[in-house]
Every structure is written in C-alpha cells, then in structure tokens.
C-alpha positions as CSV (number, residue, x, y, z in Angstrom):
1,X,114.9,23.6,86.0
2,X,112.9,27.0,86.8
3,X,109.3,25.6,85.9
4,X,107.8,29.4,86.7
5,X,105.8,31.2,83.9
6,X,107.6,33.2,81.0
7,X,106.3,36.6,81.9
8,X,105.6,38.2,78.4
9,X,105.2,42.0,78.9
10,X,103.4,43.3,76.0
11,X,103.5,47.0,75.1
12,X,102.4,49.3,72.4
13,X,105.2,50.2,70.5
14,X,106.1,53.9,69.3
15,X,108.0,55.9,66.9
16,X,109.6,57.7,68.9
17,X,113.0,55.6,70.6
18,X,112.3,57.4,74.2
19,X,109.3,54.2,74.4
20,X,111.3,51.1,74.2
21,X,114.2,52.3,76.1
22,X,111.9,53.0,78.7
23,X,110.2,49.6,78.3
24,X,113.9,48.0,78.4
25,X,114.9,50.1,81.4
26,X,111.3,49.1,83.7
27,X,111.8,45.0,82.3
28,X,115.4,45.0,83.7
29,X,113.9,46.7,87.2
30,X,111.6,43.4,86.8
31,X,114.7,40.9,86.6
32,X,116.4,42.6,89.5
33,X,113.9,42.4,91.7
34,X,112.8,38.4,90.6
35,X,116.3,36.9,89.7
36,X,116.1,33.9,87.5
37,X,111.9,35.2,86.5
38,X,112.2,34.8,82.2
39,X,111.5,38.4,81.3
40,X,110.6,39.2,77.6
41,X,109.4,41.9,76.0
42,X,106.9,42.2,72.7
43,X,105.5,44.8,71.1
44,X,101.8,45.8,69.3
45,X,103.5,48.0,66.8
46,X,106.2,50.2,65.5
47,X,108.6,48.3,67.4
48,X,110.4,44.9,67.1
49,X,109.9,41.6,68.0
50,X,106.0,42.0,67.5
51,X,103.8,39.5,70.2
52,X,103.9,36.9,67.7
53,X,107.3,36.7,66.8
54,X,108.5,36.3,70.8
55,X,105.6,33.7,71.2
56,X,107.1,31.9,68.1
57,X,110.5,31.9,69.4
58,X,109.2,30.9,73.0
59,X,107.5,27.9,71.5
60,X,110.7,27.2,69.7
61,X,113.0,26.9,72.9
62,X,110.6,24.5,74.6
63,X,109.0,27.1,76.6
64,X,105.5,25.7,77.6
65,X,103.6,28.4,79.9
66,X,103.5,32.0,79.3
67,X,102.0,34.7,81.5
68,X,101.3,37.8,79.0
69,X,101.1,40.9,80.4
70,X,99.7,44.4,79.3
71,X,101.9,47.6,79.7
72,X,98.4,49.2,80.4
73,X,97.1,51.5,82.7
74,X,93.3,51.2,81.8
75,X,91.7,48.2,80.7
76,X,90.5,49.9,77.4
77,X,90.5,48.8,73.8
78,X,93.6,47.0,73.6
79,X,93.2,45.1,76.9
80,X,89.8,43.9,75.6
81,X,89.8,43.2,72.0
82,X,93.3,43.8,70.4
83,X,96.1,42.0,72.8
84,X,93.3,39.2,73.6
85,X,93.0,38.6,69.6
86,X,96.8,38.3,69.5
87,X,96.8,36.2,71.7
88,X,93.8,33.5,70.7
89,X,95.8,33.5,66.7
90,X,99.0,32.8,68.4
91,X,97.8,29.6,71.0
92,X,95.9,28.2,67.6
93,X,99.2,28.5,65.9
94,X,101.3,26.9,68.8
95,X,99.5,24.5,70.6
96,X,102.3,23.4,72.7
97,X,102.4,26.5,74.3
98,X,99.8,27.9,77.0
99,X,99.5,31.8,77.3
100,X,97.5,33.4,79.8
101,X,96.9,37.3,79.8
102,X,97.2,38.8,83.0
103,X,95.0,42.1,84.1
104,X,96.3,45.6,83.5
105,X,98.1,47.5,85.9
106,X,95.6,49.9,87.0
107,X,94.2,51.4,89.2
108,X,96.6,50.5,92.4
109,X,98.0,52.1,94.9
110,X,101.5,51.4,93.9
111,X,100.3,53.5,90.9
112,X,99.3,56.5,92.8
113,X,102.8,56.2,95.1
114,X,104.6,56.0,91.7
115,X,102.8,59.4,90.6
116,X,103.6,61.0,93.9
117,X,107.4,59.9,93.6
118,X,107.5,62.1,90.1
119,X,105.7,64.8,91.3
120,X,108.4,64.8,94.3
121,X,111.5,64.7,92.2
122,X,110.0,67.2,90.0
123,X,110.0,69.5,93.1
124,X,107.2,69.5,95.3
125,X,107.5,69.2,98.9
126,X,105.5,67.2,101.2
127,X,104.1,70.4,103.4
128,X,102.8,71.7,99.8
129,X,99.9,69.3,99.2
130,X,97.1,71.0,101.0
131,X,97.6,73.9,99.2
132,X,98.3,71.9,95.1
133,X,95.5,71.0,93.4
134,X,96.7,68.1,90.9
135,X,96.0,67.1,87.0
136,X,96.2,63.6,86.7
137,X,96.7,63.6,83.0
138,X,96.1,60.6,81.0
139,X,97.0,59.3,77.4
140,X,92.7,59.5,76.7
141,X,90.6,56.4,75.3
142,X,87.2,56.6,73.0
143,X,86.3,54.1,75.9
144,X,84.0,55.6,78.8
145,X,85.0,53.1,81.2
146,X,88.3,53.7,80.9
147,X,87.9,57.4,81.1
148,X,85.8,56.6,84.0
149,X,88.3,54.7,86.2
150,X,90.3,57.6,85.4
151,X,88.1,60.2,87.2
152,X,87.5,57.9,90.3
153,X,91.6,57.2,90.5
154,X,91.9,61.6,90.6
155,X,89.0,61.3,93.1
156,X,90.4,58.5,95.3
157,X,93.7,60.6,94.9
158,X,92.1,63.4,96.3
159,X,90.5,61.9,99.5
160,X,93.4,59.7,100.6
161,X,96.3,62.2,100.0
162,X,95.5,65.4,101.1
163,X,95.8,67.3,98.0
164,X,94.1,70.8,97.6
165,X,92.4,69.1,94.5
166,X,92.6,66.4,92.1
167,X,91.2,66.5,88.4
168,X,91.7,64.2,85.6
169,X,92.7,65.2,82.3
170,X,93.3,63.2,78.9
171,X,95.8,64.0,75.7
172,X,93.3,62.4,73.2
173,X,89.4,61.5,72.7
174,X,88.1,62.8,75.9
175,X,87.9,66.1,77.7
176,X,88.8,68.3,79.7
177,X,92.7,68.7,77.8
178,X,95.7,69.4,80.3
179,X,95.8,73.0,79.8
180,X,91.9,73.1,80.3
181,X,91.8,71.5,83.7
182,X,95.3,73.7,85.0
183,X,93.0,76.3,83.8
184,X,90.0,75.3,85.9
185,X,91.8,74.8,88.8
186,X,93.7,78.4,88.6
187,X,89.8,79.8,88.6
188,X,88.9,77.8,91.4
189,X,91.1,80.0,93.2
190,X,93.9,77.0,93.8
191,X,97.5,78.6,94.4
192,X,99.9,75.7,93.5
193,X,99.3,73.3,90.5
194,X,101.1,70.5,89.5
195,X,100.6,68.0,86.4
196,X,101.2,64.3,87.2
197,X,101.3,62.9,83.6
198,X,99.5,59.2,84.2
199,X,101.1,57.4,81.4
200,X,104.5,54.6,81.5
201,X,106.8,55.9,78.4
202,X,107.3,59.1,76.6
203,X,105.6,59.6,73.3
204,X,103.8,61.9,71.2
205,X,100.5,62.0,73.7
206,X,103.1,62.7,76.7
207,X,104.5,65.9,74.9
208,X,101.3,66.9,74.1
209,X,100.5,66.7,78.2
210,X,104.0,68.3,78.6
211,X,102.9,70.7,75.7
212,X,99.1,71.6,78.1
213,X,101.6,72.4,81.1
214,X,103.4,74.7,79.5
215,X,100.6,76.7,77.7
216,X,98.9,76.8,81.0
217,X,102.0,77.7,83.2
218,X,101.4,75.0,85.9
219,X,103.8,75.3,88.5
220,X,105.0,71.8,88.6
221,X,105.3,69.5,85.4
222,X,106.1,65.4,86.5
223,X,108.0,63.2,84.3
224,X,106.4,60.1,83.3
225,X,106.3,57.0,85.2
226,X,108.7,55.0,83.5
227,X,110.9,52.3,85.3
228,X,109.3,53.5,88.5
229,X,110.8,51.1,91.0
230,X,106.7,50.8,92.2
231,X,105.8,50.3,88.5
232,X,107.9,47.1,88.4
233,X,106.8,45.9,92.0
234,X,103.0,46.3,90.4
235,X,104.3,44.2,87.2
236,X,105.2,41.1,89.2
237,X,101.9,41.5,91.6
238,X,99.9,41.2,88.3
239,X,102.2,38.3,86.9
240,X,102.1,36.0,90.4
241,X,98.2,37.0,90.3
242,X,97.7,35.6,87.1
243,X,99.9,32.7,87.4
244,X,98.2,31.6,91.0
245,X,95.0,31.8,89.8
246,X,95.8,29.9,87.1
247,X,97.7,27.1,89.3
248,X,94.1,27.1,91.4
249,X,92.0,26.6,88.3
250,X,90.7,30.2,88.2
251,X,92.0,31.5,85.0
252,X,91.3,30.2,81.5
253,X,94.8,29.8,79.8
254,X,94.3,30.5,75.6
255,X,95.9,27.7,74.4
256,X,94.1,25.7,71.8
C-alpha cells in the first residue's frame, strides 16, 4: 500500500476552458514523472470539483494525509488568507484527514528556465540575449510583496542571464502595464524585445499581456508556461518539501 501524501494541487479556476485543460495537461506531466504519486486536482472557483468537494471525497476513500499545493507563482492573497481558510473549514469538517499546504512555486530557478524555454520556442536564439531586453509580465496583485518578488525575479533574471535588460510588468493592480514597459525599453534605446508572460494558464489577464505586446509591437511574444516539463519538476520539489518537513516535525499539518 503506497502510504505517500495525496498531492492536492489547488488552482484558481477560470471561465475561460484554455485554464483547466492546461491544469489537466501540467497534473498528468506530474504522474509521468512520479508513477504511482495520487495526483488530484481542485479548484477555488469557476471550475469543478471545488477544494472541498476533492477533500470530502478524499476523506471518503480512506485517504488520511494530503499535501495541498498552490498553482501560485507569488505568495499573495490567496496563498495567505484564501487557500489557508479553505483549508482550516475543511480539517474541522474531516478530522480523519490531515492536510498540509505546501509553499508556492515561486521564485525558482526552474521557473526562470521554464520562461526561457517559451521565449525560445517562440523564436529567439541564444546569441540574441545581449542585445533583448525582457518584460517579465505578470498576472499583478494589490499585494506589494508580491509585486516586490516580482521586480527582484526580472532583476535576478537580468544578472544571471545575460539579457540586454529585464523589467517586470503586471496585467492588473500594479504598474508599469506590458505595453508601458515594451515602451520604456524601446526609449532606452534597446533593439530586440521580447515578452515572457510570467503566469501558468491562459485567461483573461494573459490576453490582456498578449493584448500589451501587440499594442507595443514587441518583437517576440512567449506563450505561457503551462505544462512546462520544469513547471512539473518544481510541483513535486514543493510537494516532497512539504511532506519531509512534515515527516521531521517541521510543518504544522491543519487537521483538527
């Protein structure tokens, strides 16, 4: 009997269909790479099953340690307030069941080599970085420390990679827009610039970053992360993280 964790991946949700086949598509990338690892998926909202539901039904089939894990980049306000209040009303209702929530996935350098992989298929070639300057575009958060670890990832970026330049961008609630900072970089005199949209699925703040690019003519427009083969080697690093520091007493499970 496989007594390993049930990693629960928990993401947003979305109106728009392109979200959870995306999420579906980087799980099964999980599965391949950790055969026999219980993979299941819930969702926030607009999408089905919601958290609760899957934890129900986990509870149900005798399942008795769950490692719940954010489909986050930035540890904003879902990270801190919304998944971890899910997940407290959920161990009250199943006290059989003990759920521990695991960090979110960034920043890492399997994020950054994930990034770089897009903006490669998308066209650029490796003797082209010195001379592209980059917008690391992001979904945005009212949050300043999330916007914050944003600005350090595009100026980590830019000293360990060689680009021209690196600035961050955001879709919502903070500033400079994607079409602003392809715009500052243009008058800063930089010849080649490419957007590196920093967010897992497609969605309404992804077209609008697709939407910047366009209106600014950058050269070179990345897809989104999505099933990344790096994004699922950086799901099970956060998942064997959280459930070895668990093992070792280092991590407080929320069951009642």
């Amino acid at each position: 009997m496989d007594t390993r964790p049930t990693l629960l991946v928990i993401a947003h949700g979305s109106r728009d269909p392109r979200h959870a086949a995306t999420v579906s598509a980087l799980c099964a990338r999980v599965r391949a790479l950790r055969p026999g690892l219980r993979v299941e998926v819930g969702y926030l909202d607009f999408n089905a099953p919601r958290v609760p539901r899957v934890l129900e039904r986990l509870s149900a089939e005798g399942v008795r340690d769950v490692v719940a894990l954010p489909l986050l980049l930035t540890r904003a306000f879902h990270a801190k307030s919304d998944i971890p209040a899910v997940l407290r009303e959920a161990a009250v209702r199943l006290p059989l069941l003990s759920i521990r929530q695991a960090d979110v996935l960034g920043p890492s350098s399997l994020l950054t080599a994930a990034l770089e992989r897009r903006l490669e298929e998308a066209g650029l070639r490796p003797g082209d970085r010195r001379s592209t300057g980059v917008v690391l575009a992001s979904a945005g958060s009212s949050d300043p420390e999330a916007s914050a670890v944003i600005a350090e990832i595009a100026r980590e970026w830019w000293r360990t990679a060689g680009w021209c330049a690196v600035r961050p961008a955001f879709a919502s609630a903070s500033l400079p827009r994607t079409a602003d900072a392809v715009r500052a970089l243009r008058a800063e005199g930089v010849r080649r610039v490419a957007v590196a949209p920093y967010v897992i699925a497609p969605g309404f703040l992804p077209d609008r970053i697709a939407a910047g690019a366009r209106e600014a003519r950058a050269d070179l427009l990345a897809p989104v992360l999505g099933p990344a083969p790096e994004l699922a080697r950086l799901l099970l690093r956060r998942y064997d993280s959280a459930a070895l520091a668990h093992a070792r007493g280092g991590l407080t499970a929320l069951s009642a």
